[in-house]
C-alpha positions as semicolon CSV with decimal commas, in nm:
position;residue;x (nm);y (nm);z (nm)
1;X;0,846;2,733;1,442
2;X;1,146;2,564;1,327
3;X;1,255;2,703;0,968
4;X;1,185;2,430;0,777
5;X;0,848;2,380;0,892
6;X;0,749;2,740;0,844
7;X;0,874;2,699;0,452
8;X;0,670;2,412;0,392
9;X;0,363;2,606;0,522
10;X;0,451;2,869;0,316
11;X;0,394;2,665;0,037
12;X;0,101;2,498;0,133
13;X;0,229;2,147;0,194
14;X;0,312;2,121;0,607
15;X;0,123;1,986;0,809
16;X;-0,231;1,829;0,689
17;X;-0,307;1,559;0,424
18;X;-0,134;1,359;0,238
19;X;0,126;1,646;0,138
20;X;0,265;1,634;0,458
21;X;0,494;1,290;0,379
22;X;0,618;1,520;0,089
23;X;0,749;1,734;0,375
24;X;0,929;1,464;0,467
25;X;1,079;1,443;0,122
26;X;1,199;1,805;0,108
27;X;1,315;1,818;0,444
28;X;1,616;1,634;0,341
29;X;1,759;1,853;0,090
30;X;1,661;2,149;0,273
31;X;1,770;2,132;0,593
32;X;2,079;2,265;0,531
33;X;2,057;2,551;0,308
34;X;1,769;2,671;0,505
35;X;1,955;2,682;0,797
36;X;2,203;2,892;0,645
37;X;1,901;3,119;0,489
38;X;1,801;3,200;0,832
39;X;2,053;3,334;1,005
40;X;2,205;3,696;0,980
41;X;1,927;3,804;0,711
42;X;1,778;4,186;0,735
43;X;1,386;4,138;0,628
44;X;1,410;4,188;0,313
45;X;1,668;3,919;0,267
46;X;1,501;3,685;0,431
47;X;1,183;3,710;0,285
48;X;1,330;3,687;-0,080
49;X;1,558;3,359;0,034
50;X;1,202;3,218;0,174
51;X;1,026;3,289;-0,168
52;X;1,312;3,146;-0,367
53;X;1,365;2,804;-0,116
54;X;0,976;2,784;-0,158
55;X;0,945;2,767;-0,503
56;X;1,289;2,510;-0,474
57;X;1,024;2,338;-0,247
58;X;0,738;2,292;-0,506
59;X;1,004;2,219;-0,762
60;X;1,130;1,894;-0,529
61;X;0,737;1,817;-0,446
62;X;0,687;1,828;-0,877
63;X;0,985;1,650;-0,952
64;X;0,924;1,337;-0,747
65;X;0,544;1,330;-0,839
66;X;0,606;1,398;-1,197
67;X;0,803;1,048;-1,142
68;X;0,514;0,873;-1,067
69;X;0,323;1,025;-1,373
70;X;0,623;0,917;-1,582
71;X;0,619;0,560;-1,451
72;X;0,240;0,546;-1,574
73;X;0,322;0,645;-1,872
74;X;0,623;0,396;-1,972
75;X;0,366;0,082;-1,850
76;X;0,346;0,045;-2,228
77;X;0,642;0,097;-2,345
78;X;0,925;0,036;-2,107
79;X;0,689;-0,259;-1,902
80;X;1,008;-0,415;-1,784
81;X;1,191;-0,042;-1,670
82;X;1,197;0,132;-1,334
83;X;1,233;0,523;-1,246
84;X;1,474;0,608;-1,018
85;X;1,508;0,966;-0,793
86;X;1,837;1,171;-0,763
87;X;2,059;0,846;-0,831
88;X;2,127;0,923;-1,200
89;X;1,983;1,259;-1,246
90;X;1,647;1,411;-1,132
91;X;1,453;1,134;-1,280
92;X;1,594;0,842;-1,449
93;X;1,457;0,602;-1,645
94;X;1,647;0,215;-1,606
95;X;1,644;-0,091;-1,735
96;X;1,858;-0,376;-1,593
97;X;1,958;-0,141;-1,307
98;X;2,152;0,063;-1,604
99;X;2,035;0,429;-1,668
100;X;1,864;0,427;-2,030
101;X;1,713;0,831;-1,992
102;X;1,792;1,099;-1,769
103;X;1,521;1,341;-1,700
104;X;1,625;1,684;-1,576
105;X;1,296;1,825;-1,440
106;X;1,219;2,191;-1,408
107;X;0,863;2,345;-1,279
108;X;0,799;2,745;-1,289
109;X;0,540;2,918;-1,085
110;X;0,289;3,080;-1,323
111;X;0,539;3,162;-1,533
112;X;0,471;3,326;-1,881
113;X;0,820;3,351;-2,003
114;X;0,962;3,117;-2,296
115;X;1,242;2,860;-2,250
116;X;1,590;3,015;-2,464
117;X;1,872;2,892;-2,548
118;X;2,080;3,133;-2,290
119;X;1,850;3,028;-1,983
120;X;1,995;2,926;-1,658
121;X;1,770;2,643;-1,705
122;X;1,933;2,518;-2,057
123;X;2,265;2,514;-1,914
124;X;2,245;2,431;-1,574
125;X;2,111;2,101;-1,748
126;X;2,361;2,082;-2,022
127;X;2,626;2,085;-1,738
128;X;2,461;1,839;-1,556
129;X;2,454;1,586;-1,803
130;X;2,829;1,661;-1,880
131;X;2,928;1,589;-1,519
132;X;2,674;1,240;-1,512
133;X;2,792;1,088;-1,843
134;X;3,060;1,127;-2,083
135;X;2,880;1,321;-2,345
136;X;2,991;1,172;-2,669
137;X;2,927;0,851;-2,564
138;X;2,690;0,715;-2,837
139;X;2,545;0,481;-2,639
140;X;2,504;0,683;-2,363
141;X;2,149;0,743;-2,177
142;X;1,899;0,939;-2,354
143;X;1,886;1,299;-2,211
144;X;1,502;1,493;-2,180
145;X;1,469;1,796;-2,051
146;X;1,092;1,813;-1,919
147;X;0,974;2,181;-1,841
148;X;0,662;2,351;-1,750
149;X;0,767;2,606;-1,977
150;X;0,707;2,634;-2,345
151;X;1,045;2,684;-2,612
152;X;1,087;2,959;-2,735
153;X;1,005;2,931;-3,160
154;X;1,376;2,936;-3,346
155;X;1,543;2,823;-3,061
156;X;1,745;2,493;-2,993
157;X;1,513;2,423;-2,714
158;X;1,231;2,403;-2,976
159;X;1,445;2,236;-3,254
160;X;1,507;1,967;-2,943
161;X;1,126;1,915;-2,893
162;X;1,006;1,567;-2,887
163;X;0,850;1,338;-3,048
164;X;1,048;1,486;-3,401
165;X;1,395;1,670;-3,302
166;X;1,641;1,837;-3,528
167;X;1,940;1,779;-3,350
168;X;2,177;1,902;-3,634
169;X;1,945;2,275;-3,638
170;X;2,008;2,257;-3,257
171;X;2,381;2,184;-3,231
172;X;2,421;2,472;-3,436
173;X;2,171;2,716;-3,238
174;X;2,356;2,620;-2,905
175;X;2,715;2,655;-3,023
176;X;2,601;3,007;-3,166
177;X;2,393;3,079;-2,775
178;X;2,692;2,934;-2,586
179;X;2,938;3,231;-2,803
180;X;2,677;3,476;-2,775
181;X;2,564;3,492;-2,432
182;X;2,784;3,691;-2,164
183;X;2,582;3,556;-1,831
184;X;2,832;3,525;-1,580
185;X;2,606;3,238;-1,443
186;X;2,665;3,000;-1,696
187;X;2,982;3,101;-1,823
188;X;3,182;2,751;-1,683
189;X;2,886;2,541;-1,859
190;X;2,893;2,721;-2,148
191;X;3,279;2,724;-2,170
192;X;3,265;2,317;-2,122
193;X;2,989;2,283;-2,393
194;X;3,229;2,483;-2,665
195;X;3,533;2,307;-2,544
196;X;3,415;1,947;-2,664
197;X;3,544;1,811;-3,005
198;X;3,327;1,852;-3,260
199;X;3,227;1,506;-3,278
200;X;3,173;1,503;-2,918
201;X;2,901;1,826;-2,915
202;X;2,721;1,577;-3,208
203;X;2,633;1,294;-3,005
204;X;2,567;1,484;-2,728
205;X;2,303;1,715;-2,832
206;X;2,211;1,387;-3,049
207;X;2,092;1,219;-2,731
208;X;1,917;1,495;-2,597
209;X;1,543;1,597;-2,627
210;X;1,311;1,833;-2,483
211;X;0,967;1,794;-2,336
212;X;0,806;2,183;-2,284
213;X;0,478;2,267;-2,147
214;X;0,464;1,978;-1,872
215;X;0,146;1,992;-1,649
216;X;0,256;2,217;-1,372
217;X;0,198;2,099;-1,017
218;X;-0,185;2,179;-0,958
219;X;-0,222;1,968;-1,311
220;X;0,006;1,636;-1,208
221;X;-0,259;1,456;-0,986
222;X;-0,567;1,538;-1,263
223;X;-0,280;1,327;-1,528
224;X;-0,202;1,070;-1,294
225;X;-0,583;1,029;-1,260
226;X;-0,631;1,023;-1,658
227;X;-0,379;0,767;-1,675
228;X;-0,572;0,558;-1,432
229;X;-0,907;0,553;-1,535
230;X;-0,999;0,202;-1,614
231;X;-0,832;0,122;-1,223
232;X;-1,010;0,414;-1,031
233;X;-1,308;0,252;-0,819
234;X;-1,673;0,415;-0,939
235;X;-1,705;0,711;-0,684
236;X;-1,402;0,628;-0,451
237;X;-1,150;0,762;-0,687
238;X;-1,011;1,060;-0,387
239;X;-0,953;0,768;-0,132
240;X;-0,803;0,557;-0,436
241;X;-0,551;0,879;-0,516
242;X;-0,482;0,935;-0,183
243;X;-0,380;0,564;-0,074
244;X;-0,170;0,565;-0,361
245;X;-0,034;0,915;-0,298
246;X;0,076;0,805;0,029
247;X;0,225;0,482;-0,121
248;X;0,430;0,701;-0,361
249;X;0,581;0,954;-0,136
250;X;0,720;0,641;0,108
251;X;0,905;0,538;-0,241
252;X;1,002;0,835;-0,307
253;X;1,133;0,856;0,135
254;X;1,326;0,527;0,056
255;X;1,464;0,625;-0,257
256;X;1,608;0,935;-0,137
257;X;1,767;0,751;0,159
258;X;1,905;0,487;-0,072
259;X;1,709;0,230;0,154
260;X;1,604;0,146;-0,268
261;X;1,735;0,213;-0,559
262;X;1,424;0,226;-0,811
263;X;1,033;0,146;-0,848
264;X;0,970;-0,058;-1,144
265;X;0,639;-0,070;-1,379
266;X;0,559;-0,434;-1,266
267;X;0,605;-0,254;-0,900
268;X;0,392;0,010;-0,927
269;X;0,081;-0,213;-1,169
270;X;0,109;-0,473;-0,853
271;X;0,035;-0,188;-0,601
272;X;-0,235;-0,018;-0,811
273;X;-0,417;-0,370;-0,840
274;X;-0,358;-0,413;-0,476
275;X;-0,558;-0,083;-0,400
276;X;-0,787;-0,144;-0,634
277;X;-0,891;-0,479;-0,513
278;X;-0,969;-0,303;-0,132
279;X;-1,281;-0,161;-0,301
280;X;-1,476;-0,492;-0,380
281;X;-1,773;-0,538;-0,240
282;X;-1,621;-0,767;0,018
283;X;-1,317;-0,624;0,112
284;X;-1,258;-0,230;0,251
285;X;-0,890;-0,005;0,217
286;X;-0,719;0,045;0,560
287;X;-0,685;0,441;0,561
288;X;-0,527;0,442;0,888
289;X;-0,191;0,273;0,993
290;X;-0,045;0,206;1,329
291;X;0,237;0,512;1,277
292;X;-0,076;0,785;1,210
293;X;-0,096;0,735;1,634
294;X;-0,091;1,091;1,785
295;X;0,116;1,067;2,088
296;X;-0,097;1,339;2,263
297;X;-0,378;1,118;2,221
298;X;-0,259;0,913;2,446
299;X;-0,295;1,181;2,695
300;X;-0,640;1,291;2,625
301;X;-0,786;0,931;2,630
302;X;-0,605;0,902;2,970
303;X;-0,951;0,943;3,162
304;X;-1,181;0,783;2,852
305;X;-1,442;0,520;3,006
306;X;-1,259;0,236;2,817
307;X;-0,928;0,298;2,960
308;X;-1,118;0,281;3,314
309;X;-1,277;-0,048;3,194
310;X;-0,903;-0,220;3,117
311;X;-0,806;-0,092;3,425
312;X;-1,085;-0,242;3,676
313;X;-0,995;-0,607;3,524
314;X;-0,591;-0,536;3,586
315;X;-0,501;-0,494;3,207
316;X;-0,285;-0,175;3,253
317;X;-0,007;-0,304;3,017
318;X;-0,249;-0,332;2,729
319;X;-0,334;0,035;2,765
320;X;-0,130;0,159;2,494
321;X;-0,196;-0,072;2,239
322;X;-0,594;-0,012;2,341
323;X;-0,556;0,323;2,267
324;X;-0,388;0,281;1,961
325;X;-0,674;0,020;1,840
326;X;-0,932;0,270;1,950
327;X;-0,808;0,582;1,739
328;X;-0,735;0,394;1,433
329;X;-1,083;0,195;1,438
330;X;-1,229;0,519;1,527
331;X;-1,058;0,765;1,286
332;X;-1,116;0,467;1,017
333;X;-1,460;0,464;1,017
334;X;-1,489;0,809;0,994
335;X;-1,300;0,781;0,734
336;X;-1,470;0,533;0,540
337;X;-1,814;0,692;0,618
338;X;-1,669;1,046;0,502
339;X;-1,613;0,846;0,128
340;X;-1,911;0,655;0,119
341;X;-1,734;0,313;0,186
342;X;-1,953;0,177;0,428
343;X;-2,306;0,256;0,541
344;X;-2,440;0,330;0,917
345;X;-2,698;0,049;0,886
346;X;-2,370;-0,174;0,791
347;X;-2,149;-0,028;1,068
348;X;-2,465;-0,109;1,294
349;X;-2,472;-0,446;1,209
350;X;-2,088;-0,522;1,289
351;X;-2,142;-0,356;1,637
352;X;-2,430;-0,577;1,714
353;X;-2,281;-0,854;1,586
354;X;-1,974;-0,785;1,812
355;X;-2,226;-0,716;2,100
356;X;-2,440;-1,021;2,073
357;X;-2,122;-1,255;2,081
358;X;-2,004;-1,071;2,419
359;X;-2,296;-1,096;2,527
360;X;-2,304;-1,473;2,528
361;X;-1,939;-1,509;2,627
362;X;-2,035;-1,283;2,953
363;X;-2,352;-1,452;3,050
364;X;-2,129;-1,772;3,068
365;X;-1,844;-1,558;3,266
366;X;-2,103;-1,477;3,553
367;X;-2,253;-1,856;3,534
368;X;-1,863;-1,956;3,577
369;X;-1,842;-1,731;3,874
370;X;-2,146;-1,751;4,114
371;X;-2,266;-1,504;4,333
372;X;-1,980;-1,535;4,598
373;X;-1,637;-1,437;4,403
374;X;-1,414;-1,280;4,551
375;X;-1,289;-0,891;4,419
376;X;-0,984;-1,126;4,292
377;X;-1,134;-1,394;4,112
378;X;-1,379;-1,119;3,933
379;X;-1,071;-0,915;3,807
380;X;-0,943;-1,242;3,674
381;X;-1,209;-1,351;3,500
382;X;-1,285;-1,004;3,392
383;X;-0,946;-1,003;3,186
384;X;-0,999;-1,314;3,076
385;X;-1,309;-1,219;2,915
386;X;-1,118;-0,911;2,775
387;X;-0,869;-1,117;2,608
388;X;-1,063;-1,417;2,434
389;X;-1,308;-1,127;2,302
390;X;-1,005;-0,933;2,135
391;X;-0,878;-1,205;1,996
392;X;-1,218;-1,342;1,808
393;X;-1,231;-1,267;1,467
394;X;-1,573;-1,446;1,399
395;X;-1,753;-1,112;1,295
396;X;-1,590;-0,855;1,040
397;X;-1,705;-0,575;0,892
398;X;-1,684;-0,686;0,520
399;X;-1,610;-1,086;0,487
400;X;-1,236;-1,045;0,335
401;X;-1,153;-0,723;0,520
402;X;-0,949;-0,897;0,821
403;X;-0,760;-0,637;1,011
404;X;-0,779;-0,733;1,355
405;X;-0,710;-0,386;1,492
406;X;-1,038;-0,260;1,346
407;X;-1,209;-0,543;1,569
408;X;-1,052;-0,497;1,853
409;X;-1,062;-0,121;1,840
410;X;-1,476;-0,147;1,792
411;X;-1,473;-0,334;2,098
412;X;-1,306;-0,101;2,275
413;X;-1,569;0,202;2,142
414;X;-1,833;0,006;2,250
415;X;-1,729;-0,024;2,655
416;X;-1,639;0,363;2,592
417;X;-1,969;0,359;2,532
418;X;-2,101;0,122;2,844
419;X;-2,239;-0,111;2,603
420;X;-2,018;-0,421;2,680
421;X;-1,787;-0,420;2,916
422;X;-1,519;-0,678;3,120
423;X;-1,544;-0,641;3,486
424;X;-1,868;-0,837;3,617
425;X;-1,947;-0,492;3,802
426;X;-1,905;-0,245;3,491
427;X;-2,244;-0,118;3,438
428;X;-2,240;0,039;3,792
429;X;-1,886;0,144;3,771
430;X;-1,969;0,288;3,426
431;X;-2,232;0,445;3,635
432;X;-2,027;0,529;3,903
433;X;-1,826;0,726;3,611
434;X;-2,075;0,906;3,439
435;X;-2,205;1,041;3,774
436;X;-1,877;1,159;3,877
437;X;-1,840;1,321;3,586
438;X;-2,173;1,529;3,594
439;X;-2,058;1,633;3,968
């Protein structure tokens, strides 16, 4: 197992779900230093570099879901902003496609101890805000520090605390913690902090605030949820969270490749009514896409009856993109049945609906033919029949739920299942099949 996979198992998040596009997400970042982790390490070392890139891990995975829990949150009062990921800072906050608040994000593992003032965490943040912005600009960015960890009482970090800091309390606590402390760690941070002009250290620590006691991971999707209430369908809210889920880690994909630069609030509201709107009574969510195709599925439905049907009418070019109908109609109705979307008695109906019309549409292929066509003219006519029933789209599942795959895929379940078929032969070759099969 390649190293980076076997640190996303470790913590929890390779290979099922919808976790496994946040794999995608760390991978980036990670590639690299875990290479270097794992090679030349006795045991021992490599066992504590796994536990410390895995908890680097989670804090990536928190960081760019804690975005989306932030963007929820500023629908009221930043409605024309957009977040941003590792442009500005961790998290940003823009508005105008200028950075307005940096968030510096930092998540703990069941941690019980208190946020100081001398914490890696304080300055590692302090000196990443000096390097983004120049720190006694006045109308710089606004500067949070959001933590899973709670400040320490008497402590800058607690005179920072939001909604009501004390800046002036805290500029003197951290001048005092940046003289005090003798951690080699932070020494060039700390150094930088105390060489800024008085004025300078002001408006700095001015800007900043502190947010402690964040929702940890486990706790982000249960907020995101509470923020969502009045959108979540009645008793489809998991498929709801997971469609958007999914949604948000692609952002979060693009945004770390710079293929965008933010997600606004209007963004977000218009994908959240989009979802929403799947679970009328007339429409249904597509849970599957085209790119969830397993290629070793291909392989196993090498030798399914409906292949064997596309092949006795000559359509061996379609085979692929039959296959690819087949699993997603397949693995979609599963899925809809598994959250209560759609009932058996409803799925019936569709496939007898989708029966009855081939039905007709065959009858009038064997009038067209006679008894005397040749092997030729049956083939043709057989794929003819295959491709003006694909391409009806007089029956659907739910009246505004249109996805032609889903169609096209049933059809192809049903000659898997020698119920309709293309060939004017099929029900013997189906036959033919079955018998084989039991030999």
């Amino acid at each position: 197992m390649h190293p980076q996979q076997q640190l996303l198992t470790t913590v929890g998040i390779y290979p099922d779900g919808t976790d496994n596009i946040a794999a995608v997400i760390l991978m980036f970042d990670y590639c690299d230093v875990l290479d270097g982790q794992h090679q030349n390490r006795e045991t021992v070392g490599m066992a504590s570099s796994t536990h410390e890139a895995s908890a680097s891990a989670l804090g990536y995975t928190f960081q760019a879901q804690l975005a989306l829990l932030e963007l929820l949150r500023g629908q009221e009062d930043r409605p024309d902003g957009a977040i941003s990921l590792e442009l500005h800072d961790d998290v940003a906050w823009e508005e105008d496609g200028r950075p307005v608040e940096l968030l510096q994000v930092k998540h703990h593992i069941r941690s019980v101890r208190s946020l100081g003032d001398k914490d890696d965490d304080v300055w590692r943040t302090i000196q990443s805000w000096m390097d983004t912005h120049a720190p006694g600009d006045e109308y710089g960015p606004m500067l949070t520090l959001i933590t899973t960890q709670e400040t320490r009482p008497g402590t800058a970090m607690a005179a920072l605390k939001a909604p009501n800091p004390v800046p002036a309390q805290a500029l003197d606590l951290l001048i005092a913690a940046a003289q005090e402390s003798e951690a080699r760690a932070t020494k060039d941070a700390r150094a930088a902090f105390l060489a800024l002009q008085p004025a300078q250290r002001a408006v700095f620590v001015q800007r900043m605030r502190v947010i402690d006691g964040s929702p940890s991971i486990d706790d982000l999707d249960t907020q995101v949820r509470v923020k969502l209430r009045a959108a979540l369908p009645d008793g489809h809210a998991d498929s709801f969270m997971r469609q958007l889920w999914a949604w948000w880690y692609e952002q979060t994909v693009d945004m770390l490749q710079k293929r965008c630069t933010s997600v606004s609030v209007t963004r977000l509201m218009q994908r959240i009514s989009r979802i929403r709107d799947d679970y009328t009574s007339d429409r249904l969510p597509t849970l599957v896409d085209r790119e969830d195709f397993p290629q070793e599925v291909e392989t196993e439905l090498a030798d399914a009856c409906f292949v064997h049907q596309l092949l006795w009418v000559g359509a061996s070019r379609q085979l692929n993109k039959a296959m690819v109908d087949y699993y997603r109609a397949y693995t979609q109705t599963v899925a809809w049945l598994e959250d209560d979307l759609v009932g058996l008695d409803e799925l019936a109906r569709f496939e007898d609906n989708l029966a009855d019309e081939w039905q007709r549409e065959f009858d009038w292929m064997l009038d067209d033919l006679g008894e005397d066509a040749t092997d030729r003219e049956q083939e043709q006519a057989g794929r003819a029949l295959l491709r003006k029933t694909l391409d009806q789209t007089r029956y659907r599942i739910r009246e505004a739920y249109d996805e032609a795959f889903f169609s096209r895929g049933k059809h192809h379940e049903l000659a898997d299942r020698g119920r309709v078929g293309w060939h004017p032969d099929f029900e013997e070759r189906v036959k033919n099949l079955i018998r084989a099969a039991h030999a």
